[in-house]
N, C-alpha and C positions, 0 to 999 in steps of 0.2 A: 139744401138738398132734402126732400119728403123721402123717407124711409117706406122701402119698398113694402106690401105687405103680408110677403110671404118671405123674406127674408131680413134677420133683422140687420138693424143700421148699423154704421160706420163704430168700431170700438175704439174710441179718440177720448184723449181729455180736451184739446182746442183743436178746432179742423178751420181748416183755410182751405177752398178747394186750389186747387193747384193739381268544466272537463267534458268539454261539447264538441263535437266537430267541425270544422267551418261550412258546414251546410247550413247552420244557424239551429237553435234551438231545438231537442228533439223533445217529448213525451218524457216526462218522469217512468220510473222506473216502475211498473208494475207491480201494486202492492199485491201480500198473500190475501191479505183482506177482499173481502166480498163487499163491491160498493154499495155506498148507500143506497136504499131503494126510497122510491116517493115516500113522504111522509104522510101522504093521505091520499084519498078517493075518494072521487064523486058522493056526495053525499055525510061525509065525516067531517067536515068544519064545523070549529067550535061553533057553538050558535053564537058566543060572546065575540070572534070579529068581525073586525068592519073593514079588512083588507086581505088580500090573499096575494103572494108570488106563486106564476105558475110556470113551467117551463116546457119548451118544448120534448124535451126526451121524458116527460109524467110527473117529474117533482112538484109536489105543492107543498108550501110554507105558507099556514093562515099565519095571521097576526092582528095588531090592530094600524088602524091608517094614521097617516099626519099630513099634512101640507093641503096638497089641491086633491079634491076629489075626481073622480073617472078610469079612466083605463090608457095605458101607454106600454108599447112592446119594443124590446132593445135588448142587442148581447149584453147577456150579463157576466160583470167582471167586477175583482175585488182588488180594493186599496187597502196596504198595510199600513197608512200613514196615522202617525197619534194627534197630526196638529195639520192645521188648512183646510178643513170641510168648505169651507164657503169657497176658498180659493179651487179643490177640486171641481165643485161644482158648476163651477164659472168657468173650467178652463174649455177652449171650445173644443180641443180634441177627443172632449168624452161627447161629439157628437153621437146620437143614437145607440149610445148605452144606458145599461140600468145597472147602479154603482153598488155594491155592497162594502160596508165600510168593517174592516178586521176590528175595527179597536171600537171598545161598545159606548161608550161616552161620547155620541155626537151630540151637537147641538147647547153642551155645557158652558159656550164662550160665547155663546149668541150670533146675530149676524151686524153686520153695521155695512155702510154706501162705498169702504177705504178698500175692503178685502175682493174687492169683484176685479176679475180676471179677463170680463168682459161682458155688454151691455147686458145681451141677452143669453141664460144659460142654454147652451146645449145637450146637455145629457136627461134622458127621460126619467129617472127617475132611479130612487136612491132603497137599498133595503138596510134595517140595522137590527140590533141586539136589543137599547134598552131604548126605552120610551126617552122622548125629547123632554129635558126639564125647563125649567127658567133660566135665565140667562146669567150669568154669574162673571163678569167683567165689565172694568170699566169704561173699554170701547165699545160696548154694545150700543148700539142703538134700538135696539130690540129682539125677539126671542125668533128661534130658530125655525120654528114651527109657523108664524105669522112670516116671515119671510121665506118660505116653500110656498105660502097658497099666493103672495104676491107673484112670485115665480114661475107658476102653474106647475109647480116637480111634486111626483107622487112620492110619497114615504111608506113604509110598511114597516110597525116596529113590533120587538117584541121574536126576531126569528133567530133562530139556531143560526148564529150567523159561521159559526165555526164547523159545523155541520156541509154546510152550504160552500164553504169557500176550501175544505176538503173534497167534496164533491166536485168545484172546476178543475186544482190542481189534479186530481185526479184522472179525471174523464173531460179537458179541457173545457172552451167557450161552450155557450149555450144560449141560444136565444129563452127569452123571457117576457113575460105580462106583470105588473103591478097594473093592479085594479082594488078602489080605493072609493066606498060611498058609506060619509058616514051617518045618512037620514034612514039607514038600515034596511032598505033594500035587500042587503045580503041576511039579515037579521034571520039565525036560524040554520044556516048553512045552508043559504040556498046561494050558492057561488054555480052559475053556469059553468064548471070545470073543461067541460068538454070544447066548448065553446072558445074561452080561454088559451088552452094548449091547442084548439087549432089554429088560433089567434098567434102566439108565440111560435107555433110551426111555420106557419105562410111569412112569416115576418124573413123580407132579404138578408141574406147572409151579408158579411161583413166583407168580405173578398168580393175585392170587384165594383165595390160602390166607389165614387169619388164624394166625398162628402164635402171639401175643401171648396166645392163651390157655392153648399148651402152658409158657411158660416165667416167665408171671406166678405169685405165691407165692399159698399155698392161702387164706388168711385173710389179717386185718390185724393188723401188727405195728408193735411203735414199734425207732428204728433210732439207734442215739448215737455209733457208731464215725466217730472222727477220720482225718483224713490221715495217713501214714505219715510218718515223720521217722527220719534216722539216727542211732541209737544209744538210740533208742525204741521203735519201733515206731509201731503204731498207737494213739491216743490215744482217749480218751471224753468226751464233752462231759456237763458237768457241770451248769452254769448256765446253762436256755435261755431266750433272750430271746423269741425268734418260734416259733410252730408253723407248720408247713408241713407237706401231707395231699401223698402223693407218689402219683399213678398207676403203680402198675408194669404197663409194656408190656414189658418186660423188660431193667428197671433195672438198670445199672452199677453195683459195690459203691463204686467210687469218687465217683460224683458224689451219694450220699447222705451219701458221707465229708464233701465239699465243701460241702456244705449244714452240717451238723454242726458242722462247723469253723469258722462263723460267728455261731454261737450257735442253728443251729434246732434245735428237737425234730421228726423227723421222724417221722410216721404214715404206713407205708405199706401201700396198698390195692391191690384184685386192679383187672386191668384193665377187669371189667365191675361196679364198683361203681357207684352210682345216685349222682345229684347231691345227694339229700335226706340219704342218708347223710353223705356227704365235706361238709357243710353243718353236718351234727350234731357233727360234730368240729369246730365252730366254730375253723377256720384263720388263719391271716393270712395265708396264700398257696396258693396251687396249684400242684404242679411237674408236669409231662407229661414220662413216661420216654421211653426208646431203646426198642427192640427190634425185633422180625422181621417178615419177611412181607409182605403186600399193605395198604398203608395203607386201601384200598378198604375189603376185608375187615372190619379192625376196627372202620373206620370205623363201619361198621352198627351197632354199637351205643353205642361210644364218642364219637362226634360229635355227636351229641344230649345226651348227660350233659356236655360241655366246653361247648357251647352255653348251659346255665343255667349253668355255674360264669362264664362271662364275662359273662351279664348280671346277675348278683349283683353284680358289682363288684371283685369279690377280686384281687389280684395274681395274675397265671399267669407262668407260664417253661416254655418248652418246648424238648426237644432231641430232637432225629434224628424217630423215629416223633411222639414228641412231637409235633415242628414241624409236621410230616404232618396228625395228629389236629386239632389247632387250627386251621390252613388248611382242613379238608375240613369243621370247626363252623363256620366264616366262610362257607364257600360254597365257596371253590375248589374245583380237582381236583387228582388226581395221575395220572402215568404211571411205567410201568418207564421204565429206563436204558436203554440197551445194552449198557456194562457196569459202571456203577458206580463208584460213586470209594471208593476204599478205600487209607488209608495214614497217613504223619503227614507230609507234607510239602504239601500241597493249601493256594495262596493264597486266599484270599476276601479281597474289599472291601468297606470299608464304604462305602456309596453315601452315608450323610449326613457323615460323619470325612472320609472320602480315603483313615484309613487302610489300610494290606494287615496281612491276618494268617495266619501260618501253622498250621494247622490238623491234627486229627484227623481222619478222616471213616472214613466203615462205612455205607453207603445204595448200595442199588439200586432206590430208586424216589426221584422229585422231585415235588413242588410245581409246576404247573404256574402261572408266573408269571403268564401273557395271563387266567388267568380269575379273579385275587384281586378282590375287590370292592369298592367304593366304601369309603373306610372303613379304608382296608386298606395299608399301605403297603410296599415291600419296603426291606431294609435293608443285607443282604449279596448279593452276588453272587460265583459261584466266575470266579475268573481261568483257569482250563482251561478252560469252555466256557460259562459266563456265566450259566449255572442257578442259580435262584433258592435264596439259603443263610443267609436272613433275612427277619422280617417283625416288626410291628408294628402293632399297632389303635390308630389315632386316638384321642385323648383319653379312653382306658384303661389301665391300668398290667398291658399283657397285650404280651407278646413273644416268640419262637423265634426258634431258629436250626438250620440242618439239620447241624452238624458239632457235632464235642464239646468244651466248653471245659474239661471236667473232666481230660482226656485222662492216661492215666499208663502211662508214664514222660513223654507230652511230645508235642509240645509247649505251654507256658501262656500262648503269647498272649492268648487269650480269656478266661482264670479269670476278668477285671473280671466278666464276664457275671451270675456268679453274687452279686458285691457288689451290683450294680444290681438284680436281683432283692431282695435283702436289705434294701438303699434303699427299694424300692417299698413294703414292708409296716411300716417305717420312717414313711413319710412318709403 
């Protein structure tokens, strides 16, 4: 199969073709503080960088550049996570974002070909605190900075990244420019600003885009690669006991790992395949992927096709957009964030356990709890602001959860998730 080439190929190891309200998330609380204002103007770049973040509502953060040179505009959103840069990078739901990472030490573990999340990265581009060093592990296969300009992802280091990521919580999402030349061009502060921020203004908002069709794989392919393990690698599943037909909304390499790993043969299908088909692969389950964009969106065509797959009967499991897609085939609705929870540290309860689990998450849109339907029960809730991060259909063997239990490096509180899935088609 020739990869198409405006969208990229197939994310497979071996293909064969074949205290919130339930309205969901409000607005933090209104500080007494007077918000940040831009940190510069037209004209006031250091003459010493070679990169600048610009934002739609006037912020500019110069800095110096890393990775790929040029210009790329995307909502920008911040990850609190201390460990997985490579793995965020790759994941495909940071479709058409530009990342700021909380914790200032990226790029200190290097990159290597094991941590990719998927072929081609999706998110435009990254901002940080401190300059990219050398690579300091011994899984590296090399440095953090030569694996962004392979990549084409712009870097901008060097910024008030704490600054910055008070500024979203604050005054929520925000579109943005990283623009990034480092043969000096901008040498002097001559950053075309104006140019820039109208660049970051005209850029589509995030509501209402279906993204899930730029970073879904072009055909159906079947998928056997294992979990990683030390002083293996990744492994191949052999002997499969279950098949399970995977939706890619724009699936994670790991949680097909996770599947694999437990004996499934995985098929996986583009996001606008039809329910008669994914039927014709006669399954014993159904997984609903991760990925980008406006669940609305996809919705439109995806919600209808989950809707027959749940009254067939089949086992479903759904994560992130997944969870989305299957709440908005139930009936419910979604909304944006304000800014989104993105990290590996995010508690969620289980409302029928008691337990708390520490989670991954990557969503700027939720589930709005108040409109699930008769029928319909929720399961998790997040302990930051109480938005809905689980559900379950009434005596059917169909369940999401809006965080990732597959998460890699961590944390695996939640892996059980994916046993009980496995149980269901089991039993």
């Amino acid at each position: 199969m020739t990869p198409s080439p405006t969208r990229p190929a197939p994310r497979r190891a071996s293909a064969r073709k074949g205290g919130e309200s339930s309205r969901g998330p409000s607005p933090p609380p209104k500080s007494k503080k007077k918000p940040d204002k831009p940190s510069g103007k037209p004209g006031e770049i250091p003459s010493a960088a070679t990169a600048v973040l610009v934002l739609a509502d006037g912020g500019v953060f110069p800095g110096h550049g890393a990775g790929a040179s040029g210009v790329a505009e995307g909502e920008l959103c911040f990850n609190t996570a201390m460990t997985g840069y490579q793995e965020i990078l790759t994941d495909p739901s940071y479709a058409g974002q530009i990342i700021c990472f909380t914790f200032p030490h990226i790029g200190n573990t290097g990159a290597n070909d094991e941590d990719m999340e998927s072929l081609v990265p999706a998110a435009r581009g990254l901002v940080l605190r401190a300059s990219i060093t050398e690579a300091a592990n011994f899984r590296a296969s090399g440095g953090l900075d030569q694996w962004l300009k392979a990549q084409k992802l712009i870097a901008v280091t060097g910024v008030d990244t704490r600054k910055l990521t008070h500024r979203l919580r604050q005054q929520g999402a925000v579109n943005g420019v990283v623009a990034h030349d480092p043969d000096g061009k901008f040498e002097g502060g001559k950053f075309d600003l104006d140019a820039l921020r109208d660049r970051a203004a005209s850029a589509p908002s995030m509501e209402g885009l279906d993204l899930a069709r730029e970073v879904t794989c072009e055909g159906t392919f079947e998928w056997d690669q294992t979990c990683w393990a030390l002083g293996r690698g990744h492994g191949q599943m052999t002997d499969p006991k279950r098949h399970v037909v995977a939706m890619d909304f724009g699936a994670k390499h790991n949680i097909l790992r996770c599947l694999a790993d437990l004996g499934c043969r995985v098929s996986v299908v583009t996001a606008s395949t039809g329910a008669a088909d994914i039927l014709a692969h006669k399954p014993d389950g159904v997984f609903l992927s991760n990925g980008p964009g406006d669940p609305a969106a996809t919705g439109q065509y995806a919600a209808p096709v989950i809707r027959e797959l749940v009254a067939s009967g089949l086992p479903i499991f759904g994560i992130c957009l997944g969870h989305q897609m299957l709440a908005l085939a139930l009936g419910a609705q979604t909304q944006k964030m304000h800014h989104g929870h993105r990290g590996a540290n995010h508690p969620v309860k289980g409302l029928e356990t008691g337990k708390v689990e520490i989670t991954s998450q990557n969503h700027g849109f939720v589930v709005d709890a108040g409109t699930l339907p008769g029928g319909v029960t929720a399961t998790h809730v997040s302990l930051f602001d109480g938005s809905l991060e689980g559900l379950r259909v009434e005596g059917k063997p169909v369940f999401s959860v809006q965080y990732h239990p597959e998460a890699s490096p961590g944390p695996h509180d939640a892996h059980y998730l994916f046993q009980r899935f496995f149980d269901m088609m089991e039993s």
